[in-house]
N, C-alpha and C positions, 0 to 999 in steps of 0.2 A: 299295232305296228310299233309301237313307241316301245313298250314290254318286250318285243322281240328284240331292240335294238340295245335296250338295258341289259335284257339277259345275256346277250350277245358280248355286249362291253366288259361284263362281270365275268364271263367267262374268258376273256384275254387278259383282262386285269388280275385276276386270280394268282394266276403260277408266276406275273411278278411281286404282288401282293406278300403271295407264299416265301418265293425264294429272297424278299427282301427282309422277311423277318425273320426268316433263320441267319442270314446273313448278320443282321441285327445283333442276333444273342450268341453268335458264334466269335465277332469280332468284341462284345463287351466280356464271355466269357475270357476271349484271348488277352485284352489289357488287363483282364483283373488277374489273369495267371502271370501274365507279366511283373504286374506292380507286385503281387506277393512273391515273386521268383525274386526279385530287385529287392524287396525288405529283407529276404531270408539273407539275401548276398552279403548289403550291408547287413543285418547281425553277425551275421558268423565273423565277418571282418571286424566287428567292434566286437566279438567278444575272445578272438584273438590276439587282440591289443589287449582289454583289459583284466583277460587272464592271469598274468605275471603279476598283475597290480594288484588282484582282488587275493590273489594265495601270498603276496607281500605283505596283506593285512592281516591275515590269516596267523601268517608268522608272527608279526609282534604283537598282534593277541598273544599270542601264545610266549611269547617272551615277556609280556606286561604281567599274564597268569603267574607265570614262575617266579618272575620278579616279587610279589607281592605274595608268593608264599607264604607263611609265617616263618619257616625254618631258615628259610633263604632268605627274610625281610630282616630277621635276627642277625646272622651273620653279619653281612652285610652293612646297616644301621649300628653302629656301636654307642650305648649313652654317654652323654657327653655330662653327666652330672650322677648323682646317685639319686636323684629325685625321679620317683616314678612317675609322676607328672608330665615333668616336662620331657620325658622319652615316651611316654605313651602318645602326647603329641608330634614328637619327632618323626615316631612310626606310622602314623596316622598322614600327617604334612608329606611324608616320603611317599605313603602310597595314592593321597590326591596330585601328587606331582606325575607319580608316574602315569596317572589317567591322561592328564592333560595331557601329556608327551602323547600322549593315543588317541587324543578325542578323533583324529576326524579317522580315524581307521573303522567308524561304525557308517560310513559310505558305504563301505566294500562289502563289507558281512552283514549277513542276516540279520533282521531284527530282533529273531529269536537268541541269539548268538553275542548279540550287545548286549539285549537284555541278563543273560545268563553272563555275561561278564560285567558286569556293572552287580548283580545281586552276588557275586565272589567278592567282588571288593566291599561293598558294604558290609559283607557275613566279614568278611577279615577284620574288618575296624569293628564291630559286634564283638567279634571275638578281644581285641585287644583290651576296647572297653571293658570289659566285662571280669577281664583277667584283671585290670588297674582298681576295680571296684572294690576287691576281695580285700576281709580286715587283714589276709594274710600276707597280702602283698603292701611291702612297706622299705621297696627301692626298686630301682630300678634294673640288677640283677636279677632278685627277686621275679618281677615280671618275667621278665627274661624266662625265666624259668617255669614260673607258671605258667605260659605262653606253652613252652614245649613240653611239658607234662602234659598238658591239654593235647595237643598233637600226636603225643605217643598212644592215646586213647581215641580222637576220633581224628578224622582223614581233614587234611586241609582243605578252607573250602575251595579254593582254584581248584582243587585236583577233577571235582565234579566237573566244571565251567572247561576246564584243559579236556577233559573226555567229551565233551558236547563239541569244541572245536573241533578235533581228532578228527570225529567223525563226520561231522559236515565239512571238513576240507575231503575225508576220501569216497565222499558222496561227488565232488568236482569232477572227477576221474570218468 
C-alpha cells in the first residue's frame, strides 16, 4: 500500500520535476545570452570610442617612422660642429627623443607593431653607429654622406617597420 502511494506521488511529482528543470536551463541559458548580448553591447561601444584613438596611434607611429628615417633624420638634424662624434650623437639623442615623444602610443598598437618599431629605431642607430665607425668617415659631413650612400644601396630601416604599420592599420577596416 505504501509503494502504491509513492509510485503514485512520483508520478504527480514528475511533470513538475520535469517542467521545473527545463524551466531551470531555459532561464540560465536566457541570462547567460543576456549577459554576453550586454558585453558584446559594451564592446562594440568601447571600441567605437577607442577607434579614433588606437588609428591616432597608428599615425604617429607612422610619423615617428618617417621622422627617424635616415634621409629625413639628415635633412632635418644639421651638425652643429664638424666633429663626427658629436653629430653621430646628436642623431642618435634626436632619434631617442623622438621615441619618448611616442612611448606610450604602444597602448594602442600591436605588440607585434611596437616591437617592429622599436627594432627600426635601433637598426637606425646601428646604422648611424656603424657609418661613425668607418676610418673613412672623419667629420661630420662626411657621415652625412656615408649615411646616404648607404641608403641609395639598401632601403631604410623604417621603410620595413612603416610597411608592417600600413598594413595592420588596413587590416582595422
Amino acid at each position: 500500500m505504501n509503494i502504491d502511494k509513492i509510485i503514485e506521488l512520483l508520478f504527480n511529482i514528475a511533470p513538475a520535476v520535469i517542467v521545473g528543470t527545463i524551466a531551470y536551463y531555459f532561464f540560465r541559458e536566457h541570462v547567460e545570452n543576456e549577459n554576453k548580448r550586454r558585453h558584446f553591447l559594451l564592446q562594440k561601444d568601447l571600441q567605437k570610442e577607442s577607434f579614433p584613438i588606437r588609428l591616432q596611434a597608428y599615425e604617429r607611429i607612422s610619423l615617428f617612422l618617417e621622422r627617424i628615417s635616415p634621409s629625413k633624420l639628415l635633412t632635418r638634424v644639421n651638425p652643429t660642429s664638424s666633429n663626427k662624434t658629436d653629430y653621430e650623437s646628436l642623431l642618435i639623442a634626436t632619434i631617442e627623443q623622438e621615441l619618448e615623444h611616442n612611448i606610450s602610443q604602444q597602448i594602442y598598437v600591436s605588440d607585434q607593431c611596437w616591437s617592429i618599431t622599436l627594432a627600426a629605431k635601433n637598426a637606425t642607430i646601428q646604422l648611424i653607429r656603424k657609418a661613425a665607425i668607418k676610418e673613412t668617415t672623419d667629420s661630420a659631413n662626411k657621415l652625412r654622406e656615408v649615411i646616404l650612400t648607404h641608403l641609395m644601396e639598401n632601403p631604410a630601416p623604417s621603410n620595413a617597420a612603416l610597411a608592417f604599420v600600413k598594413q595592420e592599420v588596413s587590416e582595422m577596416w
